[in-house]
C-alpha positions as CSV (number, residue, x, y, z in Angstrom):
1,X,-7.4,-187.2,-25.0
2,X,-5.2,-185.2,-27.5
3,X,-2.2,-183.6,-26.4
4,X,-1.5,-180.2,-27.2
5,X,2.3,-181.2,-27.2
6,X,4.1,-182.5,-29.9
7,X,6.1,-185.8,-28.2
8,X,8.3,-186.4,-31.4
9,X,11.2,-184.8,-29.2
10,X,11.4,-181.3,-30.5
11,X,13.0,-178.6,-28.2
12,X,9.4,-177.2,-27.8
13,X,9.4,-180.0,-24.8
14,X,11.5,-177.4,-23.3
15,X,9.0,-175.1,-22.4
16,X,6.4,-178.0,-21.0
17,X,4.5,-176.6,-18.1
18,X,1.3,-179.5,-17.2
19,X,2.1,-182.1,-14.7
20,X,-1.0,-183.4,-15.7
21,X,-0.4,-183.8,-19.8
22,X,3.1,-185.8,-18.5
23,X,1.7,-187.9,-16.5
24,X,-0.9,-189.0,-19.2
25,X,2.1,-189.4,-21.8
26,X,4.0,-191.4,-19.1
27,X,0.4,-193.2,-19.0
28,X,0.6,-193.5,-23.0
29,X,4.7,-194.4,-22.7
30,X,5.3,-191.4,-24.9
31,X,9.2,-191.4,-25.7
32,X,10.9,-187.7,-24.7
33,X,9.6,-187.7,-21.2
34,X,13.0,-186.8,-19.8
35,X,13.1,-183.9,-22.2
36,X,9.7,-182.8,-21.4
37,X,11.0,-183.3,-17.6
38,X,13.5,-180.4,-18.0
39,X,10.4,-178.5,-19.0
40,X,8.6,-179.2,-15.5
41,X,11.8,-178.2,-13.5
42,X,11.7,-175.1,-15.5
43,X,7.9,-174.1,-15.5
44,X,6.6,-175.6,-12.7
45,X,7.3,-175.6,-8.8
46,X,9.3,-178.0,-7.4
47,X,6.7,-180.0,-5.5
48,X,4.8,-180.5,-8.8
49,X,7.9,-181.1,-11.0
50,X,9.8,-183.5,-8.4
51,X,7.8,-186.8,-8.7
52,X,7.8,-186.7,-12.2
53,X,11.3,-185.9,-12.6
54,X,11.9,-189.2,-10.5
55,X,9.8,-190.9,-12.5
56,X,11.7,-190.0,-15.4
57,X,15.1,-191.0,-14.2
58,X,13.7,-195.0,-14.0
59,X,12.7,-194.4,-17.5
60,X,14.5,-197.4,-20.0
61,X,15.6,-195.4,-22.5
62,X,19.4,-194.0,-21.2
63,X,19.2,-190.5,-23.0
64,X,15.7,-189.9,-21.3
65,X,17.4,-190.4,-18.3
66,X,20.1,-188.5,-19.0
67,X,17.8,-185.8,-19.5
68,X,16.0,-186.7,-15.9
69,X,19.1,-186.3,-14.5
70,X,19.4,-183.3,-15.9
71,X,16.2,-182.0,-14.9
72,X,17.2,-182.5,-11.3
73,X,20.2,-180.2,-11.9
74,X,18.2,-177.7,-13.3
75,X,16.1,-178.0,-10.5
76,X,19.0,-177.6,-7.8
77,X,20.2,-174.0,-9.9
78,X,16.9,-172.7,-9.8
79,X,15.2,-173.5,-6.6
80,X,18.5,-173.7,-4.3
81,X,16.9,-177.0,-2.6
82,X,15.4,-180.5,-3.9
83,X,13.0,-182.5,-2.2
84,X,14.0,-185.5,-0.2
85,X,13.3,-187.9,-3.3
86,X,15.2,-185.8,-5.3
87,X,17.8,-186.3,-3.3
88,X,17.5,-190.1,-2.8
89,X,17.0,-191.1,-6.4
90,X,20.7,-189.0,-7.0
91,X,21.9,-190.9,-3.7
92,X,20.4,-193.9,-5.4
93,X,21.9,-193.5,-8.8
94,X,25.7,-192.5,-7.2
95,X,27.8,-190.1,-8.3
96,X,29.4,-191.0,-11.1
97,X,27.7,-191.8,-14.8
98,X,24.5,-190.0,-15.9
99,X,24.1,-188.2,-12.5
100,X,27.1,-186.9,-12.3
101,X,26.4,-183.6,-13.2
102,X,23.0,-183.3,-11.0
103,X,25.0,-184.0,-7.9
104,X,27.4,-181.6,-8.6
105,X,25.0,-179.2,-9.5
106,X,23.2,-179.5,-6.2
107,X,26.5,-179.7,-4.5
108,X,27.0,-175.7,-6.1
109,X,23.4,-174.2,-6.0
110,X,22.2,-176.3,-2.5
111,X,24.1,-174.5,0.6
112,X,25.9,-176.7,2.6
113,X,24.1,-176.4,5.3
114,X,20.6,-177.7,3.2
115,X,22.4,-181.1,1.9
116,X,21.3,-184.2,3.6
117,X,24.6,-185.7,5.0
118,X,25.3,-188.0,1.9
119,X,25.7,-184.8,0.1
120,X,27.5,-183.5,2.4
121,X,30.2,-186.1,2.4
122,X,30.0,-186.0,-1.5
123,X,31.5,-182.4,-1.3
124,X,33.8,-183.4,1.0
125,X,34.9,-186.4,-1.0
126,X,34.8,-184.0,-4.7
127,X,36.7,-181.3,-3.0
128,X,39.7,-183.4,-1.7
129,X,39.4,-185.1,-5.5
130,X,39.5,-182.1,-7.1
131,X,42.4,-180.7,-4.7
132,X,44.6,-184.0,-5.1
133,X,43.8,-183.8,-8.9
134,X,45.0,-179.9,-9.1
135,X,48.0,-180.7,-7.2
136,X,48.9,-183.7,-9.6
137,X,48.8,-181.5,-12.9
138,X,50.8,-179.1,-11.0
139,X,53.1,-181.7,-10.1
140,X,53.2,-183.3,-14.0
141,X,53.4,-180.4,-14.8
142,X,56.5,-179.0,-13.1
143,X,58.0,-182.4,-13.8
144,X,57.8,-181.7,-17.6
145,X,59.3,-178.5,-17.1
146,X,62.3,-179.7,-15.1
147,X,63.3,-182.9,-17.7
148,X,62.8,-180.4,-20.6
149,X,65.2,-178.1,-18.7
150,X,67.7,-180.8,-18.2
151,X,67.5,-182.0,-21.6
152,X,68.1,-178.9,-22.8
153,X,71.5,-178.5,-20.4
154,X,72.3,-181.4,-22.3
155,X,72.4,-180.3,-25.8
């Protein structure tokens, strides 16, 4: 079968739209399947997309899963959901490294309510992070200001 896609990695992946045509490349071990992964979160629904994006983020080649991961993300902004083995390959992968991103994505465009309760905790846990880390710069910060204050008495 010939593809009508060019699998040298262009951006032209981008716009991929057959389910079909990636799961013969993944068949043929084409290379850009993460990138043509983001095109299926894009172009396709999320029932079709989902498996494949999955598939993608076992694939050996760490960009390409990058670009899974990715996918996932994308499909979190524009579906507001993920199916459940979305959500357990990101569980599965944790959040920090090349999924990073995806779960924070679906911790913004997934309502609270939605998230399975790993999520759930995970926005707990990247709130109070994000809080403690705020209050830290605030507090280097004001530190800075006060030495350079009493330096300055100093002079």
């Amino acid at each position: 079968m010939v593809s009508g896609w060019n699998w040298d990695g262009d951006e032209s992946l981008l716009r991929f739209d057959d389910p079909v045509e990636w799961d013969a490349a993944y068949e043929r071990g084409e290379g850009p399947l993460g990138s043509a992964a983001i095109g299926l979160a894009f172009n396709c629904s999320l029932a079709e997309a989902s498996p494949r994006i999955v598939r993608a983020m076992q694939l050996p080649d760490i960009a390409q899963r990058g670009f899974a991961f990715t996918a996932a993300g994308t499909a979190a902004r524009l579906n507001g959901e993920l199916t459940p083995e979305l959500y357990a390959a990101l569980r599965a992968e944790g959040p920090v490294g090349v999924s990073e991103d995806a779960i924070r994505d679906t911790l913004t465009f997934v309502p609270f309510r939605q998230l399975p309760p790993w999520f759930k905790w995970q926005m707990v846990r990247i709130t109070v992070l994000d809080k403690l880390e705020y209050w830290w710069m605030l507090s280097k910060d004001a530190v800075g200001d006060a030495w350079r204050a009493l330096r300055g008495r100093r002079s």
